[in-house]
DOMI-306562 format. One line per 2 residues: number of its first residue (from 1); for each residue x, y, z of C-alpha. Coordinates in Angstrom, 3 decimals. Layout:
DOMI-306562
NUM	X Y Z ~ ...
//
This chain:
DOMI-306562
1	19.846 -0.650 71.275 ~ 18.610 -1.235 75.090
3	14.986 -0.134 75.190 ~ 13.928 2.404 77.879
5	10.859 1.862 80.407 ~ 9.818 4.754 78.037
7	10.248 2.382 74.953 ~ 8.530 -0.441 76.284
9	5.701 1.372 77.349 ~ 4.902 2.902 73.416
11	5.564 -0.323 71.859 ~ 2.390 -2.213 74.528
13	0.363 1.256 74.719 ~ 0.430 0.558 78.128
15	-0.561 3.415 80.740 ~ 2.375 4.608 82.959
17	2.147 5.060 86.862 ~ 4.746 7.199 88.261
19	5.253 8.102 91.669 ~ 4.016 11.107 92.446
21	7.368 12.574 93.592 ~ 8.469 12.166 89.928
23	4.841 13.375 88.726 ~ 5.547 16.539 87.421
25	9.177 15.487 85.810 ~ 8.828 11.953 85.438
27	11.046 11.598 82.033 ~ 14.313 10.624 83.495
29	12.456 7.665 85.240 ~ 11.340 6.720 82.358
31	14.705 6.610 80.363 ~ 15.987 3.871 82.655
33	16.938 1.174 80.088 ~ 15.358 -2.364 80.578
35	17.903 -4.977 80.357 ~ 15.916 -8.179 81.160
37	11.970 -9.566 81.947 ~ 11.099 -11.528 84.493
39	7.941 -13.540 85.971 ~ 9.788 -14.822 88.947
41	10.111 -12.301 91.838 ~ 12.805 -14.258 93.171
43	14.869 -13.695 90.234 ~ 14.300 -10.566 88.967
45	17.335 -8.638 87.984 ~ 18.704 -5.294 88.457
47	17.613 -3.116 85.792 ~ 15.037 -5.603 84.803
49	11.005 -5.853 84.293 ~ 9.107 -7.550 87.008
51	5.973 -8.546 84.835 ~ 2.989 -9.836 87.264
53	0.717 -11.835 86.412 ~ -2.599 -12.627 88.255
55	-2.298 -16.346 89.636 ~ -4.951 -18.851 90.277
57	-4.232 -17.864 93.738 ~ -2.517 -14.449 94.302
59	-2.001 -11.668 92.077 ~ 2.054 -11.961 91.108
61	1.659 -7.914 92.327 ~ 1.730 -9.081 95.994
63	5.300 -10.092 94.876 ~ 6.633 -6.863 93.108
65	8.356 -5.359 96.857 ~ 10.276 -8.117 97.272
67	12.102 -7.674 93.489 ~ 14.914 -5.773 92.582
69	12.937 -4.902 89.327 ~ 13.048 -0.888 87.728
71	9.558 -1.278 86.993 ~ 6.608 -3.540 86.995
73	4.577 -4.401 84.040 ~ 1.100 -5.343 85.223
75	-3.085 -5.602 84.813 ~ -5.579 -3.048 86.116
77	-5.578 -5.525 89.219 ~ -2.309 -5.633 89.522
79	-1.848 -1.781 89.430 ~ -4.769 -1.831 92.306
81	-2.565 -3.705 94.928 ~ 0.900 -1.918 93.939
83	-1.198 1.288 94.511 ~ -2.340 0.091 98.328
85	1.321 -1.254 98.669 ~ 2.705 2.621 98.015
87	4.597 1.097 95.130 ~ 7.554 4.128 94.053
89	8.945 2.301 90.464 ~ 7.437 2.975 87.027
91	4.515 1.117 86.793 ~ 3.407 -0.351 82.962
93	-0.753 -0.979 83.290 ~ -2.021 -2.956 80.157
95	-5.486 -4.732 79.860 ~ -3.587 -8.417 79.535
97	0.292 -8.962 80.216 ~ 0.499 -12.160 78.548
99	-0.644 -10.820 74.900 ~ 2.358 -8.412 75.152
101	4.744 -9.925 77.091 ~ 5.966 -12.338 74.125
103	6.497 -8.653 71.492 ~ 7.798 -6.849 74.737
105	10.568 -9.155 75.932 ~ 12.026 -9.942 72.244
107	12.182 -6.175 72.402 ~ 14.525 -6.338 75.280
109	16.203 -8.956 74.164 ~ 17.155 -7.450 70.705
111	14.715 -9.875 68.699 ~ 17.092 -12.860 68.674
113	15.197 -15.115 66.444 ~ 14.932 -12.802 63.456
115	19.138 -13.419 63.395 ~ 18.099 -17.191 63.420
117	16.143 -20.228 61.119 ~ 13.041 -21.095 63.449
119	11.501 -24.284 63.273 ~ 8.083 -24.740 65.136
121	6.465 -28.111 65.470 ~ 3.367 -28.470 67.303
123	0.792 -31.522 67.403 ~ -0.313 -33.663 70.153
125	2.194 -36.745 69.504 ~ 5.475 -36.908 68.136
127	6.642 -33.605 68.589 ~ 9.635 -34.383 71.358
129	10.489 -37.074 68.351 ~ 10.362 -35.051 65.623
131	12.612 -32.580 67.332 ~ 14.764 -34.638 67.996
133	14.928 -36.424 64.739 ~ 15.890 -32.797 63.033
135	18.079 -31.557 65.250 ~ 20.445 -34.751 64.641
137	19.612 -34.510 61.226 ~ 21.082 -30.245 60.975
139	23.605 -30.851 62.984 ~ 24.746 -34.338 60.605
141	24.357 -31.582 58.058 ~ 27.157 -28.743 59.961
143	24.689 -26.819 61.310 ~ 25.054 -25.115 64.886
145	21.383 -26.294 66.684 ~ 19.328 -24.862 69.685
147	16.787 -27.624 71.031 ~ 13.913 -26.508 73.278
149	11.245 -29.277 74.264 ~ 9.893 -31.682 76.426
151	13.175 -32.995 77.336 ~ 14.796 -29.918 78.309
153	17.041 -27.499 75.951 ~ 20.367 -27.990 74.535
155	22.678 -26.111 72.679 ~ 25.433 -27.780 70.568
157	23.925 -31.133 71.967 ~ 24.436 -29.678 75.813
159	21.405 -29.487 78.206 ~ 21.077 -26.215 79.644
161	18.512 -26.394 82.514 ~ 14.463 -25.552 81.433
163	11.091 -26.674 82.922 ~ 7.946 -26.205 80.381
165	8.095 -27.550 76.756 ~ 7.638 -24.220 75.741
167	9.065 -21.606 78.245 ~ 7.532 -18.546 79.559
169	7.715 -15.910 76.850 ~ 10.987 -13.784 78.965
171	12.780 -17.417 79.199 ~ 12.417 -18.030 75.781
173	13.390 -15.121 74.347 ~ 16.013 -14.990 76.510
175	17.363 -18.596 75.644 ~ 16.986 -17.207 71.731
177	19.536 -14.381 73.204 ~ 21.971 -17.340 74.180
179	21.735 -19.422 71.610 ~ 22.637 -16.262 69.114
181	25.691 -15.375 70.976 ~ 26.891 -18.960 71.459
183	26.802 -19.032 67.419 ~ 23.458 -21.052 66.969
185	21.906 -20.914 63.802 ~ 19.301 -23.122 63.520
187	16.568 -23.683 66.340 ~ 14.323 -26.700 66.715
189	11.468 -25.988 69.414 ~ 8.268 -27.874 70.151
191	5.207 -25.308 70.687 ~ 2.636 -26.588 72.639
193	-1.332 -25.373 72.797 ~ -0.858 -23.706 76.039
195	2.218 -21.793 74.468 ~ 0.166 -20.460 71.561
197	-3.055 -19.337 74.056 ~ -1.080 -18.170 76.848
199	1.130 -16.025 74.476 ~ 4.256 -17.866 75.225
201	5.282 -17.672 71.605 ~ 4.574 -13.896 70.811
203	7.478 -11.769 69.277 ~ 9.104 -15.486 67.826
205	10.116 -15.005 64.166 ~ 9.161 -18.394 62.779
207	10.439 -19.971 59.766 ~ 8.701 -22.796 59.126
209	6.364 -24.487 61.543 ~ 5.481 -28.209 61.431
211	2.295 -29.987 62.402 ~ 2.052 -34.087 63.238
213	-1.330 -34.963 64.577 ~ -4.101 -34.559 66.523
215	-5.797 -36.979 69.001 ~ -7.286 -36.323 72.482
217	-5.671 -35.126 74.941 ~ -5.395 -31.634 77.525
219	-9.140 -31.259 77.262 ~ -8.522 -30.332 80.885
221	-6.965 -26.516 79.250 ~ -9.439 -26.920 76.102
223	-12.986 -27.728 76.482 ~ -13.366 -29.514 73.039
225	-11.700 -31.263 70.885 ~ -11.937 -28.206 68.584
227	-11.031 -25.299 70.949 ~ -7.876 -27.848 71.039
229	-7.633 -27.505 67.226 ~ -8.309 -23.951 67.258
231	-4.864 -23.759 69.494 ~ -2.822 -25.722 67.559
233	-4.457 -23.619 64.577 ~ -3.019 -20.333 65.697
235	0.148 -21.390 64.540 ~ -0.491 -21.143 61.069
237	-3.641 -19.311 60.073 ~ -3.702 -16.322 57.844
239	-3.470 -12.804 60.390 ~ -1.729 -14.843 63.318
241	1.497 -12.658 64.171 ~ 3.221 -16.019 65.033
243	2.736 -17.518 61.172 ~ 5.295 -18.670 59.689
245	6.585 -18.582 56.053 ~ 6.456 -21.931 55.449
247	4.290 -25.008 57.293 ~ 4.489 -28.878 56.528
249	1.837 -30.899 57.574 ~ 1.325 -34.447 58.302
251	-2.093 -35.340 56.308 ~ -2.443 -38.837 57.793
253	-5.437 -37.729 59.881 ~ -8.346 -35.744 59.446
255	-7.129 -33.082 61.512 ~ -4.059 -32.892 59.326
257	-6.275 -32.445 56.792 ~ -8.239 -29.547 58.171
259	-5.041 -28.046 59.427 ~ -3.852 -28.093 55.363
261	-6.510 -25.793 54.557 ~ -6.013 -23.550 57.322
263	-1.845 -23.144 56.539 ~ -3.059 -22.272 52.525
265	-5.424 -19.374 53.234 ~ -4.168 -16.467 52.290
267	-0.657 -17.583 51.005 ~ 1.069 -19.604 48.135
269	0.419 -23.161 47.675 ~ 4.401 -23.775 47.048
271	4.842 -22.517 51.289 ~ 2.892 -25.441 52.744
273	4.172 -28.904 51.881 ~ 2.082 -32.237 53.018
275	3.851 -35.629 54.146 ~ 1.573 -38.553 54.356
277	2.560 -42.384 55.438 ~ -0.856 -43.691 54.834
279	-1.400 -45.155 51.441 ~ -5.123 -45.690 51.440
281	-5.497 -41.986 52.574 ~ -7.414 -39.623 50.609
283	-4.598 -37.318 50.507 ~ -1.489 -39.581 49.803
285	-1.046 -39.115 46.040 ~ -1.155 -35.751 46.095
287	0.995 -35.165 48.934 ~ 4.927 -33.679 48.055
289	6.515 -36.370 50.763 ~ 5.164 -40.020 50.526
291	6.375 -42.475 52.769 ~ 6.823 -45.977 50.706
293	8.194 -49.796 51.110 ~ 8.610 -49.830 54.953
295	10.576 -52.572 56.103 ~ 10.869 -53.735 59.760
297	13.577 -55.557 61.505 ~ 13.407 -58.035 64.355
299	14.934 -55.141 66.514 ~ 11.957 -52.339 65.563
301	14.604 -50.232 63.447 ~ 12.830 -49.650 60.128
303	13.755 -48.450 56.857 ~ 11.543 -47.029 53.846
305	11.545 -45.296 50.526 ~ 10.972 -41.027 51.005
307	9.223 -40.018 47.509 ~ 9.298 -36.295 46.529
309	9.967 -33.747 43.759 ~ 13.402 -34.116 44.494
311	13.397 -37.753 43.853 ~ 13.362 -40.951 46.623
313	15.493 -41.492 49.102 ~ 16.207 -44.592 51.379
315	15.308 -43.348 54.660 ~ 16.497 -45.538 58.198
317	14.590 -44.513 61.073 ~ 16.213 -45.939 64.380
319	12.754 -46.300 66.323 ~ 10.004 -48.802 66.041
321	6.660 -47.759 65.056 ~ 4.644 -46.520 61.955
323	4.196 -43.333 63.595 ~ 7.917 -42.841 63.996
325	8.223 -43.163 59.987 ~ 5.814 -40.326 60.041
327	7.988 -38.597 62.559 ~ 11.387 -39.002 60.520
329	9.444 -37.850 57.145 ~ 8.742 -34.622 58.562
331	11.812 -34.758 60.178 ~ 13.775 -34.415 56.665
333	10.438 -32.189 55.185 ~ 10.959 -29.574 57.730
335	14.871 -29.304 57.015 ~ 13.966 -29.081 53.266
337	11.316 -26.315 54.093 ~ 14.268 -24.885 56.106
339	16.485 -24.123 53.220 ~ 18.820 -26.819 54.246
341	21.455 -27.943 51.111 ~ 22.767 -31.447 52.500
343	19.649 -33.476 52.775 ~ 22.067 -36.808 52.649
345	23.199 -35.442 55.800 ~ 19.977 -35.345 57.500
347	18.897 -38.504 56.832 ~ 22.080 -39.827 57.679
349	21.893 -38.270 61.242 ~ 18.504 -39.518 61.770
351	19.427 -42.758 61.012 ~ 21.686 -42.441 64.329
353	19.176 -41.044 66.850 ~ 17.671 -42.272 69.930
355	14.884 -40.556 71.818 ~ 15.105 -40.666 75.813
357	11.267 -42.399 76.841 ~ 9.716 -42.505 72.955
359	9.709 -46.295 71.982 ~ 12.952 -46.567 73.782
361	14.429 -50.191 73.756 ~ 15.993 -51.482 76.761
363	17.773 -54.595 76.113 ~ 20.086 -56.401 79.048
365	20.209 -59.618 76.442 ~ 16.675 -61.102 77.654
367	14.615 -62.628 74.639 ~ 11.777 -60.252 74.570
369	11.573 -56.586 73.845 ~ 10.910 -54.398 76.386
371	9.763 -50.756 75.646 ~ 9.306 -47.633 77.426
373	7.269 -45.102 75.835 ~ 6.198 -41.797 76.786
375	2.359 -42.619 75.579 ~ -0.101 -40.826 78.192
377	-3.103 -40.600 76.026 ~ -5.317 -42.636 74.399
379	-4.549 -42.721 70.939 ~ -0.681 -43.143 71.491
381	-1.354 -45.982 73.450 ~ -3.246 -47.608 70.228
383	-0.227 -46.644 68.437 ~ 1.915 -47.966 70.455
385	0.542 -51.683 70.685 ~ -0.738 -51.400 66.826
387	2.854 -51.813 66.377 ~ 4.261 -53.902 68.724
389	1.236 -56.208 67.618 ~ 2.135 -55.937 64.421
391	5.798 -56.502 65.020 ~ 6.109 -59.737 67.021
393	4.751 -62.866 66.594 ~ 4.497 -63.343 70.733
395	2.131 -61.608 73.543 ~ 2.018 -58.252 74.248
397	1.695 -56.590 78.030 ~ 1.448 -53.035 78.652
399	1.856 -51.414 81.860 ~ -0.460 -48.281 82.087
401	-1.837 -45.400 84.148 ~ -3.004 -42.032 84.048
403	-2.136 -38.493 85.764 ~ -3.935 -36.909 88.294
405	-4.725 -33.354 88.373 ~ -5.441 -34.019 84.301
407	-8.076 -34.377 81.607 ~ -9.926 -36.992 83.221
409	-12.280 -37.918 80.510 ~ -9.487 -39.869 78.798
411	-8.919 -42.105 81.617 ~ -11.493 -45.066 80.953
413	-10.688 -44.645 77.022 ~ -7.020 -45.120 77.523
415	-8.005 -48.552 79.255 ~ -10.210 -49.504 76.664
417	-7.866 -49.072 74.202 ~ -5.163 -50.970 76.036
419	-7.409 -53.570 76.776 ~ -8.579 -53.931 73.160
421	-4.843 -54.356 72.207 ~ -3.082 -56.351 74.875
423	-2.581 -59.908 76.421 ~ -1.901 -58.613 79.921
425	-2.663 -55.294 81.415 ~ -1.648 -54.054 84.105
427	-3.155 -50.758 85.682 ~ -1.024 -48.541 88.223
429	-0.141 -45.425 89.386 ~ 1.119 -42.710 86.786
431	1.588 -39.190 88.738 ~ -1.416 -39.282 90.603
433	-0.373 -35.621 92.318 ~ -3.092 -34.409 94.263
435	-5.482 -36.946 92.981 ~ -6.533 -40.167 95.505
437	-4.437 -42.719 92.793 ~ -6.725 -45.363 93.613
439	-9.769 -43.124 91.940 ~ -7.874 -42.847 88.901
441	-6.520 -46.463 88.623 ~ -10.742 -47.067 88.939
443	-11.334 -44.991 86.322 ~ -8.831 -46.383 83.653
445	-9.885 -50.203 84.590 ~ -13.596 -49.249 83.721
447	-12.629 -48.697 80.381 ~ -10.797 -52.250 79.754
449	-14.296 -53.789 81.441 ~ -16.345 -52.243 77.630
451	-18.305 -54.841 76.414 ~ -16.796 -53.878 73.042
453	-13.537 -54.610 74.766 ~ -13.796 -57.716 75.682
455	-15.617 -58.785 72.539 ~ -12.922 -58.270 70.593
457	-9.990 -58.917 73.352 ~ -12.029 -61.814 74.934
459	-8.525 -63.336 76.188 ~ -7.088 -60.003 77.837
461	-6.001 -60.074 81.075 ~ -6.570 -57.253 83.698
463	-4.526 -56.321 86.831 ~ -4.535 -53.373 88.913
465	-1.373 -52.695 90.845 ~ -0.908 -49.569 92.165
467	2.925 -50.173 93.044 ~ 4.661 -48.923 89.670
469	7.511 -51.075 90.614 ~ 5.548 -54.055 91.086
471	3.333 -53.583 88.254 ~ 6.974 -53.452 85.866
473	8.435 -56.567 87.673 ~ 4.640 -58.714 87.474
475	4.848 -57.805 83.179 ~ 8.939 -58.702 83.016
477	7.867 -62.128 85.209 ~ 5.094 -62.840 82.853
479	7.071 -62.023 79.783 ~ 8.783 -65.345 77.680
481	10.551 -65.545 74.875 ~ 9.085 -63.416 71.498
483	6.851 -61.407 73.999 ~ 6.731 -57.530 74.377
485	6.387 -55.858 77.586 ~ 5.552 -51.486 77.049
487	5.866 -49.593 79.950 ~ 3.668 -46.502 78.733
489	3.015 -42.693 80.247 ~ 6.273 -41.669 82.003
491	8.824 -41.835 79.018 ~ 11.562 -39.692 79.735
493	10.355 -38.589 83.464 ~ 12.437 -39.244 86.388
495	10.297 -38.716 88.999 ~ 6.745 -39.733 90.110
497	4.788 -36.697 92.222 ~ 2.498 -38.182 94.661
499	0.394 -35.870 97.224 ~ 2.643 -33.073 96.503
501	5.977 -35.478 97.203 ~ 8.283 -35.669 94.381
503	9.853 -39.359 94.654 ~ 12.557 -40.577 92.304
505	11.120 -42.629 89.541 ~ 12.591 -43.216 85.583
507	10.744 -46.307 84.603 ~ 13.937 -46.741 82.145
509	15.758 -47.952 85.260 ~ 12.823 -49.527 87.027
511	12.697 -51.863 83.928 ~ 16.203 -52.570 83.562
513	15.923 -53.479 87.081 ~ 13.054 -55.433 86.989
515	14.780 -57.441 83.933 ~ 18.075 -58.487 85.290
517	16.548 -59.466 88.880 ~ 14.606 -62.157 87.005
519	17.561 -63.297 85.459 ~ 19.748 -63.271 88.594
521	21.826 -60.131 87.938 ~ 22.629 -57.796 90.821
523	20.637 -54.471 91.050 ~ 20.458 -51.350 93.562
525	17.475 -48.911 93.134 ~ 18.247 -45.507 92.851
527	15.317 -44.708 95.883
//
């Protein structure tokens, strides 16, 4: 059943503004059903909620004339303006939209992810991966699969247009309204930490919510490495409306660790499972998915025995790197938490998946391995050379720079651990968006000048090139045979934003490129 302005206003305890022409009789008004939310004034629909939100800027109320909205859901501040504007539509006043606007618009949506299985993964790495990893895995198994991510959403395996790894709460729940009428009964969604403190994720019925890692990064949006925990924490801690029934959790690090006794307050042990890769770790015996025998061959695909009550299973995981076998465990952990019968089937599909900009191989037959990798902190790129280092028996380069308008503090650490790591490194421009680039190329290179660095990495070479092109083609020219060249921080991206100019950039092609021009192929930028 449609909910009614009426509706909508009991289930926030929000205070209604009428206008006073309707004071004295305002309950027709107020039975107007609500058919859809919006935060953009520019879409805003007929019969729809205009909710505005106060901007770094401007108050979104500034915008509520200009909608087609029948009624605005806003702050005290917000009610304020629309009062000076003469505003005539039912106006909803609550203390702070975004803690109701996640319950509110699954209201008006009709709750579509109670109809469906949830799965939540959050973490700082390896959550696009993961994702990615089970959704090929449920839908090897027959299963009809919603994606929402970093990459954009699909349904069925088709892309259907989104900007934010985790929509705004109204986009969201309105995608979960799609995905239920297209027949979708299994959703795989990355949650990030702004989702769970901005609300984003309110009124989602999760299933089972998955965890990978933590390491530094956003400290931009959290002040501490903790706060950043805290976020992440929200997810599964005992009182949290967004908890869900069962969690899995990657205990490799010590923040999987701590986020293990958070998911087992307050519940039963047998509704939080624990994967761990790491034999030496304190928590690998015990844990109920145990990652053993991993094999690597010359072309990064790996393969390894997955231990668990159920048995072991020979698990083929189609990327390169030890935190990828991590990835694919709690890939087939999650679908197990999920209820899912075939669990041949999801390994089988993950054996067959490739993730756009996450250790992604491109080969045009020369006689090294080139990478691109979405790595944009510091602790991916450690992971990311750990095992490339560990992989080849030649030099390793890695092209590298950081974002502007970004957690700045991890700037001169991602350089030192690049520098610690690599034969060659070469230090450009990421998205350097408002940001002068050449300040943050300075700041990355003063972390590969450490005196620790070069201690250990007395033979590394350092190169700052701001041209992202140029830096790609100076690593493929360098590269010989047996050598790895890892262009790191854009991944998947196909653009680079520079003083508020968006300019096409995928350093997939700008590699490719790079690759066949030293070996006398024909190439045409895509500019």
């Amino acid at each position: 059943m449609t909910p009614t302005i009426s509706d909508l206003a009991t289930l926030i305890d929000a205070t209604v503004h009428v206008p006073e022409s309707v004071a004295d009789a305002p309950t027709d008004l107020l039975a107007q059903a609500i058919t859809s939310v919006s935060l953009d004034s520019s879409d805003t629909e007929h019969g729809g909620l205009f909710a505005a939100l106060p901007g770094t800027k401007v108050h979104g109320a500034q915008f509520a004339a200009r909608t087609h909205s029948a009624a605005v859901l806003t702050d005290h501040a917000g009610w304020l303006i629309l009062l000076e504007e003469g505003e005539t539509r039912p106006v909803l006043e609550v203390p702070d939209v975004r803690k109701v606007l996640g319950m509110l618009s699954a209201q008006v949506y009709g709750n579509p992810s109670a109809d469906m299985t949830v799965i939540g993964i959050t973490g700082t790495s390896g959550k696009t991966t993961t994702s990615y990893l089970l959704e090929a895995g449920l839908m090897r198994a027959g299963l009809k699969v919603g994606l929402i991510g970093t990459t954009g959403t699909r349904i069925a395996g088709q892309p259907v247009p989104t900007s934010l790894t985790t929509p705004e709460a109204p986009t969201l729940q309105a995608l979960f309204e799609r995905m239920r009428a297209e027949g979708v009964s299994h959703v795989v969604m990355e949650v990030s930490s702004h989702a769970l403190l901005l609300g984003r994720v309110q009124g989602v019925d999760f299933d089972v919510a998955g965890f990978t890692n933590l390491s530094q990064d956003h400290l931009d949006f959290h002040s501490s490495m903790s706060e950043y925990f805290d976020a992440k924490a929200m997810f599964f801690a005992a009182g949290s409306p967004i908890r869900a029934d069962r969690a899995v959790i990657c205990v490799d690090d010590e923040w999987g660790r701590k986020m293990f006794d958070v998911a087992c307050a307050e519940r039963e042990d047998s509704a939080v499972w624990t994967v761990a890769t790491t034999p030496d770790s304190s928590c690998y015996d015990n844990a109920d998915y145990r990652t053993e025998n991993v094999e690597v061959a010359a072309n990064g695909i790996q393969t390894c025995s997955l231990a668990n009550s159920h048995g072991v299973a020979e698990l083929v995981v189609p990327l390169p790197g030890k935190f990828n076998v991590a990835n694919a465990a709690l890939a087939v952990a999650l679908a197990d938490a999920a209820g899912v019968p075939d669990r041949a089937a999801v390994i089988a599909g993950i054996a067959d998946v490739g993730v756009p900009g996450r250790m992604q191989r491109i080969d045009c037959g020369q006689e090294f391995l080139a990478i691109v990798d979405y790595a944009h902190k510091p602790a991916a790129i450690a992971a990311v050379l750990d095992t490339v280092r560990a992989q080849t028996s030649g030099r390793v380069a890695i092209v590298v720079g950081a974002g502007g308008d970004r957690d700045a503090g991890k700037r001169p650490i991602m350089g030192k651990e690049a520098a610690k790591r690599a034969d060659l490194v070469i230090i450009t421009d990421d998205n350097p968006r408002s940001e002068d680039p050449a300040a943050i190329r300075a700041a990355v290179l003063a972390g590969t000048a450490d005196a620790e660095v070069t201690q250990t990495n007395p033979q590394v070479e350092v190169i700052e090139l701001g041209d992202r092109r140029k830096a790609i083609e100076t690593a493929v020219a360098w590269a010989q045979p047996g050598d790895v060249v890892v262009v790191a921080g854009k991944g998947h991206e196909i653009g680079q934003l520079i003083a508020g100019v968006q300019h096409h950039f995928d350093d997939r092609e700008e590699l490719q490129a790079a690759i066949n021009t030293r070996f006398g192929k024909e190439v045409k930028h895509n500019d």
